[in-house]
Phi, psi and omega in degrees: 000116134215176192213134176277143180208158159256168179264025135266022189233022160319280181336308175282306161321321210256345185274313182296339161312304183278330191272352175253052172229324199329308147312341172258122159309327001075098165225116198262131165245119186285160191139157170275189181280123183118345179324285174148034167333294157330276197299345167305273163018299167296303159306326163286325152323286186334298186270029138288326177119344159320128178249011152294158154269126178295105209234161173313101205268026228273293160304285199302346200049311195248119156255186210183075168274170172231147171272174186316333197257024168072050163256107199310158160180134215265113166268133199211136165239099202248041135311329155270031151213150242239005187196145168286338161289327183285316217282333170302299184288334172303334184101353168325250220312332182311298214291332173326296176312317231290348236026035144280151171259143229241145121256136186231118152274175184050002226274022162269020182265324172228111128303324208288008223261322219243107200247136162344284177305347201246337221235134169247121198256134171220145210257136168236141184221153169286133129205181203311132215056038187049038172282194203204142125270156181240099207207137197268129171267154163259000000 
């Protein structure tokens, strides 16, 4: 899969997102800084029905939103981390596990974290005119 979008096709983008994650728990993002990880990130909370707004976990590593129907579901950012023991004390890896469902910025900070079956890994990019791609890694 992939798809060129504007932010203003977030949505419909971030909605054809969630329906090929659908076996997965784990939807891992990929990109440099600035892509819009976050903001996919947001636009997928939203149409789950999270009524927080869905902000960068960049300190904190872990936010912890819930959907209407109270099911937790974890946004992680693991740019500051730099080892699977921080990623261990910090709590990843529990959550990872947990079958909940997870959004990861950065998860090319720990890979081993993140198994093929388990994880719909996707790629996001700049281009020109201030568009976006999007691509499902296999």
């Amino acid at each position: 899969m992939e798809i060129e979008y504007s932010l203003d096709e977030l949505d419909q983008v971030a909605a054809q997102l969630i329906v090929r994650a659908a076996e997965q728990k784990v939807i891992a993002l990929y990109g440099e800084m600035g892509v819009g990880k976050t903001t996919m990130i947001r636009s997928i909370c939203k149409l789950w029905g999270v009524k927080e707004v869905a902000s960068s976990p960049t300190f904190s590593i872990i936010n912890e939103y819930t959907d209407p129907h109270g099911v937790s579901i974890y946004h992680m950012d693991l740019y500051r981390i730099h080892s699977m023991d921080e990623a261990f004390a910090a709590g990843v890896e529990d959550l990872i596990r947990s079958g909940e469902k997870c959004l990861v910025e950065w998860p090319e900070r720990i890979p081993e974290l993140f198994h093929p079956s388990e994880t719909l890994s996707v790629q996001l990019e700049i281009l020109p005119e201030n568009r976006r791609r999007l691509c499902i890694i296999d």
